[in-house]
VMD Tcl script that draws the C-alpha trace (Angstrom):
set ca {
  {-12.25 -29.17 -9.06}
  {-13.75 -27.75 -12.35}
  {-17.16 -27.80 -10.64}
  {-16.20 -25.66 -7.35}
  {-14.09 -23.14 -9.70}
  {-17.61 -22.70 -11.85}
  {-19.06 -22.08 -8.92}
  {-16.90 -19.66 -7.52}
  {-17.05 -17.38 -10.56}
  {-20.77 -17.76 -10.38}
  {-20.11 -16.70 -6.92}
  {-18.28 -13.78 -8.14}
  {-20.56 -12.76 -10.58}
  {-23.80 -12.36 -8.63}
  {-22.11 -10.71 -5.67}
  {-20.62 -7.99 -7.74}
  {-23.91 -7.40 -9.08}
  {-26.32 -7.94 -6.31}
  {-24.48 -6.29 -3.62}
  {-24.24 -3.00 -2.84}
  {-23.23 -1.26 0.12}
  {-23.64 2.72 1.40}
  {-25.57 5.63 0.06}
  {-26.54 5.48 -3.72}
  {-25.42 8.94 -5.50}
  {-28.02 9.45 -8.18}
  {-25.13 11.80 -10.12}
  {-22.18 8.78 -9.97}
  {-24.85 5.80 -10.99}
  {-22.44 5.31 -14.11}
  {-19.83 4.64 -11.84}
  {-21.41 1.63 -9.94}
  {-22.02 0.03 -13.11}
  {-18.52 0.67 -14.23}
  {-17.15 -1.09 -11.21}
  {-19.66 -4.18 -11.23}
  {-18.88 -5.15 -14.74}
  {-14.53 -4.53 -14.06}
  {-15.49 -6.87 -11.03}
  {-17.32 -9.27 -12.80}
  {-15.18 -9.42 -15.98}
  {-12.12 -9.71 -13.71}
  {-14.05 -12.59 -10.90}
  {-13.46 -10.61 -8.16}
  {-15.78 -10.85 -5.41}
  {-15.64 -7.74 -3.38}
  {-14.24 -4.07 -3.57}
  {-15.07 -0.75 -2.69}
  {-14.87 2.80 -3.81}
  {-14.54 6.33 -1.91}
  {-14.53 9.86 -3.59}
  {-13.47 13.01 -1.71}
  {-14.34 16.61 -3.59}
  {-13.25 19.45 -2.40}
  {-13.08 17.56 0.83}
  {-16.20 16.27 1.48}
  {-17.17 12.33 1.08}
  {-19.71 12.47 -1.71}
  {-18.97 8.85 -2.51}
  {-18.57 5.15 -0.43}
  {-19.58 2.23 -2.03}
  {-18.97 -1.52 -1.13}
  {-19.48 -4.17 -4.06}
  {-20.16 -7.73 -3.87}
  {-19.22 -9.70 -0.74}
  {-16.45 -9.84 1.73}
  {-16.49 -13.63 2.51}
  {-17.99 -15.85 -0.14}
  {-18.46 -18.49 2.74}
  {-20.73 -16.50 5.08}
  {-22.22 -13.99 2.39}
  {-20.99 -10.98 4.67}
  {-21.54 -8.16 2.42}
  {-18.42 -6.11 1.09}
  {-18.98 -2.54 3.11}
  {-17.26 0.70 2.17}
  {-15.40 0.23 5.67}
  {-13.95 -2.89 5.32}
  {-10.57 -3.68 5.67}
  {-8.85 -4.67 2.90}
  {-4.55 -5.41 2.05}
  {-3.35 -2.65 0.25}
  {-0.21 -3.78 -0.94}
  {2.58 -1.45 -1.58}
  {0.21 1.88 -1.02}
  {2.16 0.75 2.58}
  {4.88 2.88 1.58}
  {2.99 6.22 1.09}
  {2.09 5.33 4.77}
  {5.64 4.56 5.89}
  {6.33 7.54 4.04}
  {4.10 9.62 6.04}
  {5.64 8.67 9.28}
  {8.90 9.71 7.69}
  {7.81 13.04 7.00}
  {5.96 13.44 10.47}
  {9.58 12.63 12.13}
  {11.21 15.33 9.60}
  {8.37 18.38 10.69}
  {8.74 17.52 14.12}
  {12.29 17.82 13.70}
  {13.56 14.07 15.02}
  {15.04 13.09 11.78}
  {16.48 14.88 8.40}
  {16.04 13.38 5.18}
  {20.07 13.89 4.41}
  {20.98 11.37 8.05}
  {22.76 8.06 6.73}
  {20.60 5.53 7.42}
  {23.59 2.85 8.35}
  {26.20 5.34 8.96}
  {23.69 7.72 11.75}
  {20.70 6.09 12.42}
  {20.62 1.77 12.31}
  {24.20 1.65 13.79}
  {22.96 -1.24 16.00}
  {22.39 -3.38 13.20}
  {25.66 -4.93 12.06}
  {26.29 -7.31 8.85}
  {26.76 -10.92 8.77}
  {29.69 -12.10 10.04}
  {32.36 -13.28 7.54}
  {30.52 -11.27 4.73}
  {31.94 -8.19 2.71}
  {30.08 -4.86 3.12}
  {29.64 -2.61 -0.12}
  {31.93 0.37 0.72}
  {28.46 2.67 -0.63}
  {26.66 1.03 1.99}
  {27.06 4.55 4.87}
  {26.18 6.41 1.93}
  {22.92 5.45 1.69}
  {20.33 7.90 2.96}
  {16.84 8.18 4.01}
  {16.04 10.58 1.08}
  {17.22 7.70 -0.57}
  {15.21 5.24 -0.06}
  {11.86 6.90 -0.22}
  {13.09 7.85 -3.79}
  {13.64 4.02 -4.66}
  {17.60 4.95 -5.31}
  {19.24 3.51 -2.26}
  {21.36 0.74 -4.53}
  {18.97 -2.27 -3.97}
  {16.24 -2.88 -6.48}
  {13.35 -5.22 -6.47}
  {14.57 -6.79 -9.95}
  {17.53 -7.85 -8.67}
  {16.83 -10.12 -5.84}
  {17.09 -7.71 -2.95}
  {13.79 -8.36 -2.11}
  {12.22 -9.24 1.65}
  {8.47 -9.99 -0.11}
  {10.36 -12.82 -1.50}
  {10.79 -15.90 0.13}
  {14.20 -17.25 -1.64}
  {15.59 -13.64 0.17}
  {14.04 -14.54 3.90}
  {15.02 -17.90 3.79}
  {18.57 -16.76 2.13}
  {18.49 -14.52 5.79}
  {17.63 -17.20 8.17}
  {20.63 -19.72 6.67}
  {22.70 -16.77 6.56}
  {21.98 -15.51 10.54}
  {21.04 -19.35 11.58}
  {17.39 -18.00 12.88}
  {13.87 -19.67 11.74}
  {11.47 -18.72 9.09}
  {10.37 -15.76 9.18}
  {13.43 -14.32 10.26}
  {12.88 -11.02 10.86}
  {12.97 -7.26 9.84}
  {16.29 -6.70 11.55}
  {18.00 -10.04 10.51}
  {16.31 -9.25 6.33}
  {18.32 -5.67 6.91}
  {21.29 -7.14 8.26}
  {21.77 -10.01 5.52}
  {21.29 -7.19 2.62}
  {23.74 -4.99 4.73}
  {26.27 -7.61 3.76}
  {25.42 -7.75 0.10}
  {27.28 -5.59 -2.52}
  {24.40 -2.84 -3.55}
  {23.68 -2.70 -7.45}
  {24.14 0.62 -7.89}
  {25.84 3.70 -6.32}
  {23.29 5.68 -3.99}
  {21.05 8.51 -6.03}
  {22.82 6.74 -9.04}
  {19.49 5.64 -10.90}
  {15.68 4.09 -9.72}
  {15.12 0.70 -8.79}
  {11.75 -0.08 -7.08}
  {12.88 -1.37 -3.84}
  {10.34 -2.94 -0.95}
  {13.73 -3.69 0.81}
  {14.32 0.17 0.78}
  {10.52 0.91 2.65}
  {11.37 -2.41 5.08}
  {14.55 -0.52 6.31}
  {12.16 2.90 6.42}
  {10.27 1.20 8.73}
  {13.42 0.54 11.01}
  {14.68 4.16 10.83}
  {10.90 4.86 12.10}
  {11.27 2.64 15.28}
  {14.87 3.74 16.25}
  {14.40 7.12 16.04}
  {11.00 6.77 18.28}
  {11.51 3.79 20.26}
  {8.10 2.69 19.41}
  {7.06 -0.33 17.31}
  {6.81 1.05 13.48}
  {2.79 -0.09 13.51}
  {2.39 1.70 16.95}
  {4.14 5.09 15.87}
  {2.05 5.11 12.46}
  {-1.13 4.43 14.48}
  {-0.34 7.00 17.12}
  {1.23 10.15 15.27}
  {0.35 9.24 11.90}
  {-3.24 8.25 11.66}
  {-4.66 8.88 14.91}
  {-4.73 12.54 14.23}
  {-6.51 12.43 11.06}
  {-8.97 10.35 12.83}
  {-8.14 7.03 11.45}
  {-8.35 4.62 13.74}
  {-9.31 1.22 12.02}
  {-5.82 0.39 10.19}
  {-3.76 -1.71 11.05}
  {-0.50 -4.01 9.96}
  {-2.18 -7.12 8.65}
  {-1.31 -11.06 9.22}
  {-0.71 -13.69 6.81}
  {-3.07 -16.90 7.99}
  {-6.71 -16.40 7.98}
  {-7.34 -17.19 11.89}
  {-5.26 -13.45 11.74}
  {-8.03 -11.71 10.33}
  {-8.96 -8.19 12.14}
  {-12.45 -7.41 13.19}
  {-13.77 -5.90 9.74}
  {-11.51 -7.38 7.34}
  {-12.35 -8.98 4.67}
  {-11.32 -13.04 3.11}
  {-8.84 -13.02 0.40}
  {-9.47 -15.06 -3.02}
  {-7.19 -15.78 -5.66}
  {-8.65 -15.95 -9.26}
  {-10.17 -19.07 -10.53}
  {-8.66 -22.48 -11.01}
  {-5.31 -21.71 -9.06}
  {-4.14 -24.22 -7.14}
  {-3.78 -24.28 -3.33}
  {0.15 -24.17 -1.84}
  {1.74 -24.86 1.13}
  {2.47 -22.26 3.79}
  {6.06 -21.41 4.00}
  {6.01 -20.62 7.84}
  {6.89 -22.65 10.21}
  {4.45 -25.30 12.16}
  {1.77 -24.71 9.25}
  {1.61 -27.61 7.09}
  {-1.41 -27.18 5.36}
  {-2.64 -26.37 1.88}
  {-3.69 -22.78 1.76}
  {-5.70 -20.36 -0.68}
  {-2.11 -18.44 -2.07}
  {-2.88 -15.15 -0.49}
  {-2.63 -16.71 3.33}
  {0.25 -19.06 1.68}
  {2.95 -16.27 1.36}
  {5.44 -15.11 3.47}
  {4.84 -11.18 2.23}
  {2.86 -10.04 5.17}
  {5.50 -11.59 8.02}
  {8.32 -9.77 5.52}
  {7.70 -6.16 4.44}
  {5.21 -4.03 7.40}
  {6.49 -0.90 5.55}
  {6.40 -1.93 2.37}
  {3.22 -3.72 2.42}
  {1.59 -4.86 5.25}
  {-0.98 -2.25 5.88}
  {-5.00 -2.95 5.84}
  {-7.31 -0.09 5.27}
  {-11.02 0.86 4.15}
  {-11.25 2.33 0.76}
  {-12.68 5.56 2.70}
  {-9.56 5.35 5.26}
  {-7.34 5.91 2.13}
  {-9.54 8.54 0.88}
  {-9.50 10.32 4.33}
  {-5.92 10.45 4.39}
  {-5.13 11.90 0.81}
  {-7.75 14.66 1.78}
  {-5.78 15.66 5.24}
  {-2.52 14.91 3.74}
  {-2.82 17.69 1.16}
  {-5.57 19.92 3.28}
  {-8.46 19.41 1.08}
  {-10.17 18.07 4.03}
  {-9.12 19.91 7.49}
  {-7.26 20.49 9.40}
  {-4.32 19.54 6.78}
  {-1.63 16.93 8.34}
  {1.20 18.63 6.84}
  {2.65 22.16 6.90}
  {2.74 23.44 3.29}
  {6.47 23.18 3.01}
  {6.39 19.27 4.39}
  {3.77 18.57 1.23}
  {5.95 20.27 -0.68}
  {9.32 17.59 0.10}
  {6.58 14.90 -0.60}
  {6.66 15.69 -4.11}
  {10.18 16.95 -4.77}
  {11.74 15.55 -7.89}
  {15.04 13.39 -7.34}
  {18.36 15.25 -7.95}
  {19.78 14.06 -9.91}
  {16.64 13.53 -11.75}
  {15.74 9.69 -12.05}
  {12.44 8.10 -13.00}
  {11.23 4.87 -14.24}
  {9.41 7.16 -17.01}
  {11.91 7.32 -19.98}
  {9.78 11.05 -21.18}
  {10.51 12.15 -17.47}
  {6.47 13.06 -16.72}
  {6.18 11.40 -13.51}
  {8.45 10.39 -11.11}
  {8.55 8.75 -7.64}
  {8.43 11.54 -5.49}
  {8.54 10.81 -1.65}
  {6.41 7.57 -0.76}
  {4.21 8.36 -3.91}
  {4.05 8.86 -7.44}
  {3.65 12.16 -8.87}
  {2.28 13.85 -11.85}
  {2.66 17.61 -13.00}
  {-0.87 18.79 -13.29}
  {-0.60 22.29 -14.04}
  {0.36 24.34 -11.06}
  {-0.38 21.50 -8.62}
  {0.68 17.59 -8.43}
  {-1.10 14.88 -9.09}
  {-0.51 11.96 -6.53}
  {-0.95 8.43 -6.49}
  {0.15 4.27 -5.78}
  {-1.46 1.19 -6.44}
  {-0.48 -2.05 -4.68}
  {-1.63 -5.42 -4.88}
  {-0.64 -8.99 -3.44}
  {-2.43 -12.67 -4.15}
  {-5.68 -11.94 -2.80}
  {-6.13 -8.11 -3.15}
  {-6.20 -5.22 -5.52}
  {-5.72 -1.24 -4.09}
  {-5.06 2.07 -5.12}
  {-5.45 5.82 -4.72}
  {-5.15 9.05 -6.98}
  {-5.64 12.80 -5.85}
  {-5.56 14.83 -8.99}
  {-4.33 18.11 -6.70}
  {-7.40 20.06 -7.05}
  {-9.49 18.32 -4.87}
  {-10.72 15.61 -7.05}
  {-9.45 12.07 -4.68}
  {-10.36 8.67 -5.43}
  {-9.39 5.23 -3.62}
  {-10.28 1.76 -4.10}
  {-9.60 -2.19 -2.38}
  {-10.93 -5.48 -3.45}
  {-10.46 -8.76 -2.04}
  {-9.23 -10.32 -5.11}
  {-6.02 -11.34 -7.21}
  {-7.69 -10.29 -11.00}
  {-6.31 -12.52 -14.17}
  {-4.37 -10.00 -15.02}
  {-3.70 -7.06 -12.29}
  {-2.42 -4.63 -14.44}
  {-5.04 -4.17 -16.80}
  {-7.43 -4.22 -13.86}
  {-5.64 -1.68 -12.26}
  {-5.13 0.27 -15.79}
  {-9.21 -0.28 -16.57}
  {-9.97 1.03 -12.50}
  {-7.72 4.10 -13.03}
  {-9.24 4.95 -16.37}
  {-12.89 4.87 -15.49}
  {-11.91 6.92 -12.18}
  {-10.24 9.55 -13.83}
  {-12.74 9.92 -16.79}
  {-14.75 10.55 -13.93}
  {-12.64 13.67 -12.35}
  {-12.27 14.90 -15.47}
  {-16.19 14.96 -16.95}
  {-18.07 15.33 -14.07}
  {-19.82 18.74 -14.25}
  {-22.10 18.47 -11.33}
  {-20.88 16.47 -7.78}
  {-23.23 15.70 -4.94}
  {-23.30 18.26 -1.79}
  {-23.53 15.98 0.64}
  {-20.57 14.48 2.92}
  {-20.99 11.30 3.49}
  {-17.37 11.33 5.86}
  {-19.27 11.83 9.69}
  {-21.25 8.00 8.32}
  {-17.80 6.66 8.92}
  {-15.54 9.42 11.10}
  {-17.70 10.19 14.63}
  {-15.85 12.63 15.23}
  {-16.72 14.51 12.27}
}
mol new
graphics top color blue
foreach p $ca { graphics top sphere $p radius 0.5 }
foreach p [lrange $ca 0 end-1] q [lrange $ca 1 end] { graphics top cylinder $p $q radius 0.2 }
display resetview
């Protein structure tokens, strides 16, 4: 066991530094250097970085390799879990319902839109619970918090639902919404923040009522589709699930193997095609996606690359500050604004979210004057919040020194149509 998990970090090691995907930029060399040794001092075996300025690619780089088993080569296209940057895409669809004019962020989730969905019998309904609105939950203050259970990415909650509604495991989205619709909420409505993944779960129902469409098939259609997106996708949880392009998940070295928790799968498993999370939160976290897929849609979400997605005043309620004002930031300089976190930066907002389960590492960052950045690996590092901490430093060093950027675009290598 000690000898395979040498091995592997060996493995790790020599990928990150031998493998390199897309066109070198002489001017960002630093950066693939920065990334190899983050990769290598964290035993992750792939990743891969994109940079938009001023809406042009001038940066896609794959590191390392996307299955240690067959050597494929980690490409800055390949498909990658990005955790919970899901709920900046949930978000979008949100936002695309609002501007069309199908939805208002002020409707009552239980009391206008989910009124098909009904609590457990015998159980006790907070009184709050019609208060709760879709502004709401996109500003994590809907009453359930991660913290305090509430949670369908954990399996005590979906097998807590299946007792509950006497259905198998996974239960499903509706029967996860309808157990929590029976549970007393932990705080009033607006009252105060509390990260929720239950809150972007129920999101993704509000998304499929109001459209009749499956929540993947709406986000694929109205959301992505018309940047040009066309490679993302909800993920699955066992490996034999795997899309065309995505990549194998690894956790870090020396952790041992679990059982699956879903049904008829009795086998020891790698942790990150163990968990229940992907069969639990789609809008919270099931989304796959290409480093330069997240890029892409920063860039036409805030119309540095164009056509822009969004009218000005629909970017504009992506970044609104909660009222009352709540924040997870004591100081009150960032807050959760609509899907994403945001940043005053000047006259503009900085925008960003990070996400990560057992097997993968993602984020993204626009600084709001055309400086974007976006990353995915294919690993669970030793400790994910420094990596993620060490990733977002070395990235923004970067926006912020770079005097002189390529003037190529590097997007019409990955986007046809461009």
């Amino acid at each position: 066991m000690r000898l395979l998990s040498a091995l592997a970090c060996l493995a790790f090691a020599a990928g990150a530094l031998e493998s390199q995907t897309g066109t070198p930029v002489p001017e960002l060399a630093g950066l693939d250097r920065d990334v190899a040794r983050l990769m290598n001092d964290a035993h992750i075996p792939g990743g891969a970085v994109a940079i938009v300025k001023d809406g042009r690619l001038v940066f896609a780089r794959g590191y390392g390799v996307a299955d240690l088993g067959t050597g494929e080569a980690f490409r800055p296209d390949s498909l990658c879990r990005v955790g919970s940057v899901s709920k900046t895409i949930t978000a979008l669809a949100i936002l695309r319902l609002v501007e069309t004019g199908r939805l208002n962020l002020n409707d009552r989730v239980f009391g206008d839109i989910l009124t098909q969905l009904t609590p457990p019998p015998g159980s006790a309904p907070d009184a709050r619970l019609n208060d709760i609105t879709v502004r709401h939950l996109l500003h994590h203050t809907g009453g359930h918090g991660r913290d305090t259970g509430v949670d369908p990415l954990s399996t005590w909650f979906a097998i807590q639902a299946a007792d509950v509604l006497r259905l198998p495991i996974p239960p499903g989205y509706p029967a996860m919404v309808r157990y929590a619709m029976g549970l007393p909420l932990d705080f009033a409505p607006g009252e105060k923040y509390s990260y929720s993944n239950y809150g972007f779960t129920v999101l993704a129902r509000v998304v499929e009522r109001v459209t009749g469409q499956v929540y993947e098939d709406f986000v694929r259609n109205e959301v992505l589709a018309p940047m040009g997106i066309r490679d993302m996708a909800v993920g699955k949880t066992l490996p034999e699930g795997r899309r065309p392009g995505e990549v194998r998940y690894y956790d870090y070295p020396r952790t041992l193997l679990a059982f699956s928790v879903l049904p008829n799968v009795r086998r020891l498993l790698p942790r990150p095609y163990a968990n229940l999370e992907l069969d639990a939160g789609d809008g919270s976290g099931r989304w796959i996606a290409s480093a330069v897929d997240l890029a892409r849609m920063a860039a036409r979400v805030e119309g540095t690359r164009a056509p822009a997605f969004f009218a000005p005043e629909t970017l504009k309620l992506m970044f609104e500050k909660p009222n009352p004002f709540t924040s997870s930031d004591a100081s009150g300089g960032s807050r959760y604004g609509l899907g994403t976190g945001v940043i005053p930066n000047g006259d503009v907002f900085a925008w960003s979210h990070a996400g990560y389960y057992p097997g993968s590492i993602a984020g993204y960052q626009s600084f709001g004057t055309g400086y974007i950045f976006a990353f995915v690996f294919n690993a669970t590092a030793p400790d994910v919040t420094a990596f993620l901490n060490d990733m977002y430093l070395v990235l923004d060093t970067l926006g912020n020194n770079q005097r002189s950027w390529p003037a190529h675009d590097l997007f019409p290598d990955y986007f046809p149509e461009d």
